[in-house]
N, C-alpha and C positions, 0 to 999 in steps of 0.2 A: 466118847465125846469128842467134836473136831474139836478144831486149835483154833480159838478166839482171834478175828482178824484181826490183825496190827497195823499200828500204822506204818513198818516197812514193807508190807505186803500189797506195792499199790497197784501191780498187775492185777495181783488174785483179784483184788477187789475189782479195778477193771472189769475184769473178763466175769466176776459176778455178776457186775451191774447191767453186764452185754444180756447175758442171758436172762436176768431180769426185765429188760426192755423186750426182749424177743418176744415174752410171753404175754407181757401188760402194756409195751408200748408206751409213748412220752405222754397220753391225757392224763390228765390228774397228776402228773411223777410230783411228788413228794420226796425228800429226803429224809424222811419217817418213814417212808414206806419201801422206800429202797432198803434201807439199816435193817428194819422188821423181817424182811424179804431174805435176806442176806446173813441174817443171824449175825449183826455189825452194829455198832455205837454208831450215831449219828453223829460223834465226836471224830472216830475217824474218817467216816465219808466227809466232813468237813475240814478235817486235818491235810487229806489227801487231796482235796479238788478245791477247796476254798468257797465252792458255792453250789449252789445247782447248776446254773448256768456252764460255768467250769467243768462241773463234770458231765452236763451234756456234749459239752464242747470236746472233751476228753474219748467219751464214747463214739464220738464220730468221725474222732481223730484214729482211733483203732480201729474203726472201719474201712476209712480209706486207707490204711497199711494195709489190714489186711485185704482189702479185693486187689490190690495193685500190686501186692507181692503175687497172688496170684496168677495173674495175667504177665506179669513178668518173669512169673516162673514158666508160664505155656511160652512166650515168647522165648527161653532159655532154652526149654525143651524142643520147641516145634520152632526156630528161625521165620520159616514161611507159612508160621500162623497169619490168617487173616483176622480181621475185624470181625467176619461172620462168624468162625470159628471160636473168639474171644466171646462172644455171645450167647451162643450155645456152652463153651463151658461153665462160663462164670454162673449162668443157670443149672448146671450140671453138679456142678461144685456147693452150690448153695444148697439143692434139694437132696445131697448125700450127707449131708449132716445138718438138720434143720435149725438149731441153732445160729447157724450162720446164716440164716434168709433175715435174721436181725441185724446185719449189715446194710442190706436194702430198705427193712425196713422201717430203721434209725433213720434212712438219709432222708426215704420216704417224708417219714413224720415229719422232719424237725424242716423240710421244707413248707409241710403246710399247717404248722403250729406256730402261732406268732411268738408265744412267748419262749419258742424252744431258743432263736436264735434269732437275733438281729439281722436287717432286713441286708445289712451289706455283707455279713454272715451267709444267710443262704444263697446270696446271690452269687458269692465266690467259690461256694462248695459244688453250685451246681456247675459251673463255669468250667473253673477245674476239671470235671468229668467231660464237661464238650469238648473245650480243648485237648485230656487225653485223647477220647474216642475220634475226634477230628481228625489228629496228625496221624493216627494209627489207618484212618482210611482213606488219607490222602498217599498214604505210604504203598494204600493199595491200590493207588490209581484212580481213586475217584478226586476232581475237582475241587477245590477247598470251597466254595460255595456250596456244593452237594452235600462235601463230604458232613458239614456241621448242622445241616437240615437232616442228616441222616444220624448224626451223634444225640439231637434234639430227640429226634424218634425214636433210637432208641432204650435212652434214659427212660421216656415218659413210657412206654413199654413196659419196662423194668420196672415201675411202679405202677403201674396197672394191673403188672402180672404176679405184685406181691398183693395188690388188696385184692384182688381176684383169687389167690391163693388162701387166702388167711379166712376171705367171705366163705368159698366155695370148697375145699381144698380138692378140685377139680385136677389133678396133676395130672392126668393122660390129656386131658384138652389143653390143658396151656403148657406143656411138651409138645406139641403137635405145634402149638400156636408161637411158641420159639424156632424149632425146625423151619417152620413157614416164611418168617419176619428177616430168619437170618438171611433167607437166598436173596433178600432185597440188600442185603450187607456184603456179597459176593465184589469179588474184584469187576469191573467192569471189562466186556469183553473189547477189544480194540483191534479193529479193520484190518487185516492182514493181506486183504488181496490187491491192495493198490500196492 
């Protein structure tokens, strides 16, 4: 028999409730059905997050660690990773352990669920990803104008390519369809013969 979660267990529960979302996603979320889910008292999902709200907000708070450790770890390893390259892995990354495509597909939802998050809520989560992916492709030489009509693109991508994934689970086409998306994420090439 496991070990009844606790209320100092607020990772586990975390990283429960992640995988929880992955599979059922934010319509309907209940915090009865999360605890149900989870094999957890609805006393401590309450103990730990104070609300729903809070612990959507908590859940997407562990996403954005974790994709940005990620991409900070490629950037540790690969220096002269590009933006394209951060692209194709973070989709790499996500489709070798499929639980983790509920990082995308958390940020997904709770941008187009009103009541996941308040509206100045999702406007700074998404923000935050522009301006990461922005300064990372300005770093490659593209334009700060460009570069953040190119961060826009491909965020909205990235959730395309999760409800396209989840609808279809089509992975050799929308592999092919990142490969493709990224060479428009390429460092720009700049005129050498003058």
């Amino acid at each position: 028999m496991a070990r009844p979660l606790a209320p100092e267990r607020k990772d586990e529960v975390l990283e429960l409730v992640i995988a929880y979302l992955a599979e059922n996603g934010l319509a309907n979320l209940t915090v009865r059905k999360v605890a149900m889910a989870i094999d957890a008292s609805t006393n401590v999902i309450f103990y730990q997050f104070g609300s729903k709200e809070k612990l959507i907000e908590a859940a997407l708070s562990r996403a954005r660690k974790a994709n940005r450790q990620m991409l900070e770890d490629l950037r540790a390893e690969k220096p002269a990773a590009t933006m394209a390259d951060a692209f194709r892995e973070i989709w790499t990354w996500w489709m070798r352990d499929p639980p983790r495509l509920a990082y995308s597909r958390l940020n997904m939802e709770a941008m187009m669920t009103d009541s996941a998050l308040s509206s100045d809520a999702r406007a700074e989560l998404l923000e935050y990803w522009i301006d990461y992916f922005s300064s990372w492709l300005v770093s490659d030489g593209h334009p700060p104008s460009k570069a953040r009509l190119l961060a826009t693109m491909a965020l909205s991508l990235q959730s395309g390519l999760t409800i396209d994934l989840i609808s279809t689970g089509d992975r050799a086409r929308l592999d092919a369809t990142v490969l493709e998306f990224s060479k428009i994420l390429e460092p720009p090439m700049h005129d050498t013969s003058a």
